[in-house]
VEXDREN-2710 file (C-alpha; in Angstrom, 1 decimal):
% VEXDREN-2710
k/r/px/py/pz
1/UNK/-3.3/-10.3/-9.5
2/UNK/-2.6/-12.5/-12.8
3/UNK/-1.7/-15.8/-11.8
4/UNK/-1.1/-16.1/-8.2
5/UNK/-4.3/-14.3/-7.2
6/UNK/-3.1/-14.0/-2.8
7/UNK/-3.4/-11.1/-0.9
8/UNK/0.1/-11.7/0.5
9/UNK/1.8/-11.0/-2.6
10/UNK/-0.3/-8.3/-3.7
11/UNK/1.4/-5.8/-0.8
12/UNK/4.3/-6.2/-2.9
13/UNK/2.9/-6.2/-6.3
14/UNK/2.7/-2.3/-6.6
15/UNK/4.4/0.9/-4.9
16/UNK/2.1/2.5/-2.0
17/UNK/0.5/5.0/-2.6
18/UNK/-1.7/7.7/-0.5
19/UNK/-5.9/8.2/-0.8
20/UNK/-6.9/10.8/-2.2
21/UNK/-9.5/13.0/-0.3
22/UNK/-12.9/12.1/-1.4
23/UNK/-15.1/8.9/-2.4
24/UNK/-18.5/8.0/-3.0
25/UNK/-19.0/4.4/-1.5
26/UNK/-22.4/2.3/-1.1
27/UNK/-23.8/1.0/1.9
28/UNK/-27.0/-0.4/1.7
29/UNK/-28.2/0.9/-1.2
30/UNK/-27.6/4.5/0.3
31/UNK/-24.1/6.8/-0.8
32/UNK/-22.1/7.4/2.1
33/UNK/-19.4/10.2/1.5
34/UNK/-16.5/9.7/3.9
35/UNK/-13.8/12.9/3.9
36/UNK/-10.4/12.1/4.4
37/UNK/-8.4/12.0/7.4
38/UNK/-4.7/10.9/8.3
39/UNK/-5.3/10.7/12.1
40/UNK/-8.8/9.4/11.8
41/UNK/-8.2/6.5/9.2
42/UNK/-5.2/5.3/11.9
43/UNK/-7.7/5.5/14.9
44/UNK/-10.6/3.8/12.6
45/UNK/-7.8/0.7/11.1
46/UNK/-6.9/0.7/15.4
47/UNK/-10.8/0.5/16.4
48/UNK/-11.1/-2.3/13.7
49/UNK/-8.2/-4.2/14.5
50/UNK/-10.0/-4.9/18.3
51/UNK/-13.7/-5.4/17.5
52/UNK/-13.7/-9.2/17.8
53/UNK/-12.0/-9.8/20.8
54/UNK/-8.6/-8.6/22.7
55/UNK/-6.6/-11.4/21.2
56/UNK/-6.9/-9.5/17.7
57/UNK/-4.2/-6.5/17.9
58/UNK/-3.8/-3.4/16.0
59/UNK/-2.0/-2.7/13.4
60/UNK/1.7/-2.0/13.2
61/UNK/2.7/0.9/11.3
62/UNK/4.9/0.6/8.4
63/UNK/8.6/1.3/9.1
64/UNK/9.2/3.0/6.2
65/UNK/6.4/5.5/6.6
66/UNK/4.7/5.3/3.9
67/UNK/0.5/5.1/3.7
68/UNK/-0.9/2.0/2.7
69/UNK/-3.4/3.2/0.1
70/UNK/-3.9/-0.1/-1.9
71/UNK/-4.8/-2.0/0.9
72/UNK/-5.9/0.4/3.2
73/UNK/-9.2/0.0/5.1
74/UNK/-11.1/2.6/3.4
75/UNK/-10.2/1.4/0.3
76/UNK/-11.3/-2.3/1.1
77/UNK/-14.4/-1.2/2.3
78/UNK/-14.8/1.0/-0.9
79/UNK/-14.0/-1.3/-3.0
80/UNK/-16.5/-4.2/-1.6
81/UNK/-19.6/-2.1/-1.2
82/UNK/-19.0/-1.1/-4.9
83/UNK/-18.1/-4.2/-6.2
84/UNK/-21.1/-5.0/-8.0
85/UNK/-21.4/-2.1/-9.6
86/UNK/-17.6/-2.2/-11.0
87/UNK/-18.5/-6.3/-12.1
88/UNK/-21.6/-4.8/-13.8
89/UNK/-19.6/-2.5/-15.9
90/UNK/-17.4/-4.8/-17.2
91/UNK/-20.5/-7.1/-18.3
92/UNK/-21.9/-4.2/-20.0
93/UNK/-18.6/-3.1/-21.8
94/UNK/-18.7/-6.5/-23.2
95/UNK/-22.2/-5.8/-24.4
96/UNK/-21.0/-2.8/-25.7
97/UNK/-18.1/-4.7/-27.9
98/UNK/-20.9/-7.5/-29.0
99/UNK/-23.1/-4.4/-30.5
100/UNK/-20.0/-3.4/-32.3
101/UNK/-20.0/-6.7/-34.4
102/UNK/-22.0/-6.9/-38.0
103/UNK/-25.4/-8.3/-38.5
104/UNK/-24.1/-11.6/-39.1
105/UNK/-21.6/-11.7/-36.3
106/UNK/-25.0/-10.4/-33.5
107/UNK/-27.6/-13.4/-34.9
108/UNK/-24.5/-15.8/-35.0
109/UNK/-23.5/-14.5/-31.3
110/UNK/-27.3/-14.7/-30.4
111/UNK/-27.5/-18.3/-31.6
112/UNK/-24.7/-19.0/-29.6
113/UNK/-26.1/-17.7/-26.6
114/UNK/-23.8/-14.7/-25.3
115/UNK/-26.1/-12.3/-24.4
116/UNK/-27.9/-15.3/-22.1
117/UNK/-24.7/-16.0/-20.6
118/UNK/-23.9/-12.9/-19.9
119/UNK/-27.3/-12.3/-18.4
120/UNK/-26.9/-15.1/-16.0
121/UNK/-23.3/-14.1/-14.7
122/UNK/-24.7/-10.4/-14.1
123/UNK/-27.3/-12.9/-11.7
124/UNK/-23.9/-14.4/-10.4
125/UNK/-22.5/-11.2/-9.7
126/UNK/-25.8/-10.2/-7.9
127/UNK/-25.1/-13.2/-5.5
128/UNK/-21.8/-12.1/-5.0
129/UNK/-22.5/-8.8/-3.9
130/UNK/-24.9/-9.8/-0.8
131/UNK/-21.4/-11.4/0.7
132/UNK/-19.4/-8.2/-0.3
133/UNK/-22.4/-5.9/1.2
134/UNK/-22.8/-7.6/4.1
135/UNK/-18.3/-7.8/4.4
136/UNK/-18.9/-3.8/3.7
137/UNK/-22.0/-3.5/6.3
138/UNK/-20.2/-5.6/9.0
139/UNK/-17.4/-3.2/9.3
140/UNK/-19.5/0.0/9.0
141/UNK/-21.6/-1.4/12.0
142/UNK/-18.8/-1.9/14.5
143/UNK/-17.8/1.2/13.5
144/UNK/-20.9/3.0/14.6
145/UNK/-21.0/0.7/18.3
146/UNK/-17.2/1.7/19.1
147/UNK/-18.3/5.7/18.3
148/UNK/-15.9/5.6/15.6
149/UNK/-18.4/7.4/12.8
150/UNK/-22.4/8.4/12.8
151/UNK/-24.6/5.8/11.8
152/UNK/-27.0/6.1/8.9
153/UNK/-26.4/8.3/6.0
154/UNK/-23.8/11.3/6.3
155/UNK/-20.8/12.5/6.0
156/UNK/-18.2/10.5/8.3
157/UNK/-14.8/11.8/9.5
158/UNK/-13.9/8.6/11.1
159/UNK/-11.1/7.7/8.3
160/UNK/-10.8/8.4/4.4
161/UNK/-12.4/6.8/1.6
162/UNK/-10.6/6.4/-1.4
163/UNK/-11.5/7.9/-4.8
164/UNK/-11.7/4.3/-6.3
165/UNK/-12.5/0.8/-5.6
166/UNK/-10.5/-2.4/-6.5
167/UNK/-13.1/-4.8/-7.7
168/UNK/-9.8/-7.1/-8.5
169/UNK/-9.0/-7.4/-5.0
170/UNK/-12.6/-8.5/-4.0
171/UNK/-12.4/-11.1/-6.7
172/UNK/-9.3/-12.6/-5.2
173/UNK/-11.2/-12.6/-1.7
174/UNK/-13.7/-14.8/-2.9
175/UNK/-11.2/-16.9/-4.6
176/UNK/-9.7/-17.0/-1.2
177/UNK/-12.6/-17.9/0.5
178/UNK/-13.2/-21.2/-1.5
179/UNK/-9.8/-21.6/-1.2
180/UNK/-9.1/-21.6/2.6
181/UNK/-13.1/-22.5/3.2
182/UNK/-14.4/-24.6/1.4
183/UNK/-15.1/-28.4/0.3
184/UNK/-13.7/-27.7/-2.9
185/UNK/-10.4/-26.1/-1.7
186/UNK/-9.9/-29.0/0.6
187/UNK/-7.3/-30.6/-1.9
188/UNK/-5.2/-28.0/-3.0
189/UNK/-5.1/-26.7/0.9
190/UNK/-3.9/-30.1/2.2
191/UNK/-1.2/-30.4/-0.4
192/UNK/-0.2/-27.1/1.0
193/UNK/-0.8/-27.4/5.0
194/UNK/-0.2/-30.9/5.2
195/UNK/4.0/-31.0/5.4
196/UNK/3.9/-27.6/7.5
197/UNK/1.5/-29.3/10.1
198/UNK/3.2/-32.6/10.1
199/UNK/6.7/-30.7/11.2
200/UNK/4.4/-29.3/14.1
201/UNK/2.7/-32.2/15.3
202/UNK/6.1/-34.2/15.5
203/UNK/7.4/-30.8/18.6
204/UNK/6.8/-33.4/21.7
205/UNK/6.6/-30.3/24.0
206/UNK/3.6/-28.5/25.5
207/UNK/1.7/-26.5/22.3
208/UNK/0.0/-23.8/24.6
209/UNK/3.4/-22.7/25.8
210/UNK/4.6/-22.4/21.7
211/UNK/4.2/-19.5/20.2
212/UNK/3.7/-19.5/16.0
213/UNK/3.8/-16.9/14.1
214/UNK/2.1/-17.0/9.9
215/UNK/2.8/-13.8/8.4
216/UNK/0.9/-13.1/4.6
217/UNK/-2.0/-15.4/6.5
218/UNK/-4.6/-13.9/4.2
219/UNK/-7.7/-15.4/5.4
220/UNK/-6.5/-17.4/8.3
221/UNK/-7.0/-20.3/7.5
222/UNK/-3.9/-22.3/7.9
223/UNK/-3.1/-20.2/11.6
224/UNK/-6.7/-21.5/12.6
225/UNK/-5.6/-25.0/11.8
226/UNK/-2.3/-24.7/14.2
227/UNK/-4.5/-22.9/16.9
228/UNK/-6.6/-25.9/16.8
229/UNK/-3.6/-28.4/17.2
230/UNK/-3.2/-26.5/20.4
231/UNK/-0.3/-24.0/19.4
232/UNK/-0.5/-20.1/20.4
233/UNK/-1.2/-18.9/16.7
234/UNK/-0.8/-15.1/15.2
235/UNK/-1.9/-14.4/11.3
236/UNK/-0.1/-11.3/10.6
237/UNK/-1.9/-9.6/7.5
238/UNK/-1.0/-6.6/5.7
239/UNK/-4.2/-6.2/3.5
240/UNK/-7.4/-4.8/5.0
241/UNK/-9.1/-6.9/1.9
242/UNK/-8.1/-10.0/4.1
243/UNK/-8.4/-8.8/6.8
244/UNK/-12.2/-7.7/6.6
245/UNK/-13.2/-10.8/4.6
246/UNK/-11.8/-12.6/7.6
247/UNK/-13.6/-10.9/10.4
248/UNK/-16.9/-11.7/8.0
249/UNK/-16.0/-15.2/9.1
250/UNK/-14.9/-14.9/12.5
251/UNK/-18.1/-12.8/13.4
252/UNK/-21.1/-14.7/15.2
253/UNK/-23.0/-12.6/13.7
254/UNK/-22.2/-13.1/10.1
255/UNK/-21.3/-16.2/9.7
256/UNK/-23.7/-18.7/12.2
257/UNK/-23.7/-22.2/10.3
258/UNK/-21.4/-24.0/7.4
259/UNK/-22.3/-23.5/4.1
260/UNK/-23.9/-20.5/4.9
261/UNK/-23.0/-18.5/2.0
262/UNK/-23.2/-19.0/-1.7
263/UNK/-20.8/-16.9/-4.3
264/UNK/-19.4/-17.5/-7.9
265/UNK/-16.3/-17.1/-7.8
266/UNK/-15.0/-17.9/-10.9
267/UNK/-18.1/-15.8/-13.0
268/UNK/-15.5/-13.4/-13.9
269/UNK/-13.2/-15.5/-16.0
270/UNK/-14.0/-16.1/-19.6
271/UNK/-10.3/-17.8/-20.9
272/UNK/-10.1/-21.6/-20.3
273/UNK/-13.7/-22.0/-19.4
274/UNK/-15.6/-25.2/-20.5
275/UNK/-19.3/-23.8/-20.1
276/UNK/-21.6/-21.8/-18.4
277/UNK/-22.1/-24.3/-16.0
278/UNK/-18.7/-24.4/-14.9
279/UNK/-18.0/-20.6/-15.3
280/UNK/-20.8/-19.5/-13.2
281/UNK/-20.9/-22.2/-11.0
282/UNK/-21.9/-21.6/-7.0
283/UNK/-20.0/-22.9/-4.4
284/UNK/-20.6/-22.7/-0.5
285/UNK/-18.7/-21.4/2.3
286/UNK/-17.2/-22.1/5.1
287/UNK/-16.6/-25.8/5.8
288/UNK/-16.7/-25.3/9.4
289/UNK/-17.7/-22.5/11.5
290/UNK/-14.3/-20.7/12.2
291/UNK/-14.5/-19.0/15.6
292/UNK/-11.7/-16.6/17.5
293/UNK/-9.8/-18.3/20.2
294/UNK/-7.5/-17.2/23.1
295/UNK/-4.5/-18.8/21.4
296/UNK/-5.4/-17.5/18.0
297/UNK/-4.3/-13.8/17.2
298/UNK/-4.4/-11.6/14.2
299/UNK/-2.2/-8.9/13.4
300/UNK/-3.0/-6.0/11.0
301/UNK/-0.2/-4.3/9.5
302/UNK/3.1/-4.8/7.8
303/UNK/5.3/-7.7/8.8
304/UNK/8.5/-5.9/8.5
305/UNK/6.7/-3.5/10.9
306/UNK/6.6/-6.2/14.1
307/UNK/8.8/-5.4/16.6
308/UNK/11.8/-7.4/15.8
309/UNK/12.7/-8.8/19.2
310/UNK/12.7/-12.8/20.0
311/UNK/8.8/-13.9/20.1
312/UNK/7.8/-17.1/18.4
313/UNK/9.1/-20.7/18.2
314/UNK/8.4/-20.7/14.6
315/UNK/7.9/-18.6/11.9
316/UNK/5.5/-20.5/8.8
317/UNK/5.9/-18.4/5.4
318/UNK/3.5/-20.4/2.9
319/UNK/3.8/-18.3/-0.6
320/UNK/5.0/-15.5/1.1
321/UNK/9.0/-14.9/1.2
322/UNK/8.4/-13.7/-2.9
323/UNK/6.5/-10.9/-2.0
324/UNK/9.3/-8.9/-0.6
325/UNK/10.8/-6.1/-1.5
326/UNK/13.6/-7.0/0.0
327/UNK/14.1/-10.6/0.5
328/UNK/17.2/-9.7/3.1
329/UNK/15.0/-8.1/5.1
330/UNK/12.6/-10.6/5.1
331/UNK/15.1/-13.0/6.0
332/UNK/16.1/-11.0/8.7
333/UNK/13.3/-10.2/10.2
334/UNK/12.0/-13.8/10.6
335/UNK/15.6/-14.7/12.1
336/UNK/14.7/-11.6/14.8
337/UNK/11.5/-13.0/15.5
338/UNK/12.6/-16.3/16.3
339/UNK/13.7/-17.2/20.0
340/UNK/17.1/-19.1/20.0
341/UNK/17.2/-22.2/18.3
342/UNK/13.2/-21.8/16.4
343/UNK/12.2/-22.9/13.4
344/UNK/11.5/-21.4/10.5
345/UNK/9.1/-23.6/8.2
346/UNK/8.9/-22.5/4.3
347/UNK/6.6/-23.5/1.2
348/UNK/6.1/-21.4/-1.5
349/UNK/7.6/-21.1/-5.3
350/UNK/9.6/-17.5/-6.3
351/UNK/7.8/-15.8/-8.4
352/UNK/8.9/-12.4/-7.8
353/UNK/6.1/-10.1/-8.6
354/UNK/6.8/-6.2/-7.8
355/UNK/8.8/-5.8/-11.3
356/UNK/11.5/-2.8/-10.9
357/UNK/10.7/-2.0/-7.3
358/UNK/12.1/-5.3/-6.2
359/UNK/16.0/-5.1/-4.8
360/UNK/17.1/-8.3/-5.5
361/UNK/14.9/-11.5/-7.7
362/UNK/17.3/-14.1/-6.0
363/UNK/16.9/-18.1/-7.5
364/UNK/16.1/-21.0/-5.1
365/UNK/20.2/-21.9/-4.1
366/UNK/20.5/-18.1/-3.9
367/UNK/17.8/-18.1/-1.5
368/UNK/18.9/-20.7/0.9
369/UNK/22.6/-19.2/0.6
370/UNK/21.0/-16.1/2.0
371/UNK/19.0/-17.3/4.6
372/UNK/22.8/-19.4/5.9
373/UNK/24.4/-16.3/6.0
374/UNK/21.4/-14.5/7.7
375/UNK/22.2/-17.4/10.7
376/UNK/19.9/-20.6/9.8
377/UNK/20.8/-24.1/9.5
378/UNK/18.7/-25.8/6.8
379/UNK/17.5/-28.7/8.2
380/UNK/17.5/-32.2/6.7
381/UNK/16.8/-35.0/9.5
382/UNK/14.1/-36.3/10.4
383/UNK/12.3/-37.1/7.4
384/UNK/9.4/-34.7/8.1
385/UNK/11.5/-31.9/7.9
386/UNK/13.8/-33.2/4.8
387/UNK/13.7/-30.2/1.5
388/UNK/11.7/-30.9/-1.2
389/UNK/9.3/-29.5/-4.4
390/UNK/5.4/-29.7/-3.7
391/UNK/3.4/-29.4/-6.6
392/UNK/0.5/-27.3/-5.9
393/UNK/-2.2/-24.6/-7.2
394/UNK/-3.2/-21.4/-5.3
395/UNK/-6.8/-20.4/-5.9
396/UNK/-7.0/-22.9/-8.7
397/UNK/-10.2/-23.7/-10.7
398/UNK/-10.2/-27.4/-10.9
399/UNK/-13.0/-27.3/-13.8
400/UNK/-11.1/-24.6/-15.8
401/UNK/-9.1/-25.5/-19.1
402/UNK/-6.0/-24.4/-17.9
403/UNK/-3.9/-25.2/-14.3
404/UNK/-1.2/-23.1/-13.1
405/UNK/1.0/-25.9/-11.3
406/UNK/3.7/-24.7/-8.8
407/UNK/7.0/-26.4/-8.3
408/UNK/7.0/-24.7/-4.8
409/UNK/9.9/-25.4/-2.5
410/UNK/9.3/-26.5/1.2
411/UNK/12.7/-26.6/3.6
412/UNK/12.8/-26.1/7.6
413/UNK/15.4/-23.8/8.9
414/UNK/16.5/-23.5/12.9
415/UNK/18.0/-20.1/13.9
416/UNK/21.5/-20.8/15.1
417/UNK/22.8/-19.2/18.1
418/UNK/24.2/-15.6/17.5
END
């Protein structure tokens, strides 16, 4: 995406579509051509969704029946094994544009040093691809143990590749992974998480026996952090980019140490940059060794598609409610989900992104008109839970030229009784 650059808004940014029947994806240096399957791409997204532990679910289908082709598995998994090639291309079309330029224009854009630069973010992009490989190879492998496809090269019926990649998806993942794992995204995630966590830590009653529910999670971050403060945590996520960078995390095997892996994330931009430095700087990832729990649970699949029967004491939407569709039936949905009398914790700004497909583009006292008639009572008292604007980024670049600041709006709502 543009601006916001989150996974959970990207579900809504488009209309699904379905694959189409072929692709030609990398693994390993090696083409693996996957055919397409309806019935197999369900029972591969089902064998993924359970490969880390039992706590991790599968998927819910979406209610509306439609495929989700732009985040599907197979076209995550596409789109990171071919990511470098894609990031490549783009370098080389902008080669192509400098050759266009007159004598004068080349020995002037030599002097300045183009070419060089963009020698040394094709080296950045190199970096970046042994994290989307080994994202790519991770999920391949469990695939192979659970029987799901043939290992090695082949033909695999298991579930269907899509006929492109999305390299701008994969950037956002590792935009997300400084983000929610890093030193450097320790700021802009405690502006974020702090006043949602405060409003937990001040429920005096037993946290095992609360259940919390953080729907758009993308990579998990902030339902680790309320699994650690003891509450029984799900991330719901709709995107199978998320969703596989996650597991990258969560997996022993992949990720054994902090600061383990090294990208660039930010050695695709070229507005608002400073220098080189800055544009292809490194940064490390994670900041602590994430780890499944029992009380930590992920969800795959579309959260209008959760069963909408009374499950969790809150409900935390952080820059999610503007994704929607339909806002009323997000609204509704996280009033289902609530047991009698829980909470429903928002921050996030309204930046409505699906253009025409979108119902209803409702402003902020619209909003909270809607979620009173839906049945909550915005809350004001105590303190902790009072309504207010927090100014924040979301997958900011602190050395760029230009910030994107957020007036996003945090309010705590309790579901009334029917």
């Amino acid at each position: 995406m543009s601006e916001k650059c989150r996974s959970a808004s990207a579900f809504a940014c488009e209309v699904l579509s379905s694959p189409t029947s072929l692709a030609v994806a990398l693994l390993l240096g090696a083409f693996i051509y996957l055919t397409l399957s309806d019935s197999g791409r369900n029972t591969l997204h089902f064998a993924l969704s359970i490969m880390t532990n039992s706590h991790w679910q599968s998927p819910v289908s979406n209610p509306k029946g439609s495929t989700p082709g732009s985040f599907s598995l197979s076209r995550a998994y596409t789109s990171f094994i071919q990511y470098e090639h894609y990031a490549k291309a783009e370098l080389d079309a902008r080669r192509r544009l400098y050759k266009t330029l007159d004598r004068q224009g080349k020995r002037l854009g030599q002097q300045v040093g183009y070419l060089s630069k963009l020698d040394a973010l094709a080296r950045a992009v190199e970096r970046n691809a042994v994290v989307t490989r080994a994202i790519a190879a991770l999920a391949f492998e469990e695939q192979v143990r659970l029987g799901m496809v043939r290992g090695g090269m082949g033909r695999a019926r298991a579930f269907g590749a899509e006929s492109y990649a999305d390299p701008g998806r994969v950037k956002e993942a590792l935009k997300h992974f400084i983000r929610d794992w890093s030193a450097e995204g320790r700021e802009e995630r405690e502006r974020l998480f702090s006043p949602i966590l405060d409003v937990l830590k001040a429920d005096t009653r037993t946290r095992k026996d609360l259940k919390v529910l953080v729907p758009g999670a993308g990579l998990g971050r902030l339902a680790w952090e309320i699994a650690n403060l003891g509450f029984d945590s799900t991330a719901n996520e709709y995107s199978c980019f998320m969703t596989l960078a996650c597991r990258f995390l969560l997996s022993p095997k992949a990720t054994t140490s902090a600061f383990q892996h090294t990208i660039h994330p930010f050695c695709h931009n070229f507005s608002h940059q400073k220098n080189l430095e800055n544009t292809a700087r490194q940064m490390r990832f994670p900041d602590v060794v994430p780890r499944a729990m029992s009380n930590l649970h992920l969800v795959e699949g579309d959260f209008l598609a959760l069963s909408p029967v009374p499950t969790y004491d809150y409900v935390v939407t952080l820059f999610f409610i503007d994704t929607a569709l339909s806002i009323t039936d997000y609204l509704t949905q996280i009033y289902e989900l609530l047991n009698p009398g829980g909470t429903w914790i928002n921050l996030g700004p309204l930046l409505w992104t699906s253009g025409s497909v979108v119902k209803m583009e409702l402003d902020l006292e619209e909003v909270l008109h809607l979620a009173k008639l839906v049945g909550f009572e915005i809350l004001t008292q105590p303190a902790v839970n009072a309504p207010r604007t927090v100014e924040s980024e979301y997958t900011g670049d602190a050395e760029g030229m230009m910030r994107w600041i957020y007036q996003a709006e945090f309010w705590v709502a309790r579901k009334m009784n029917s």
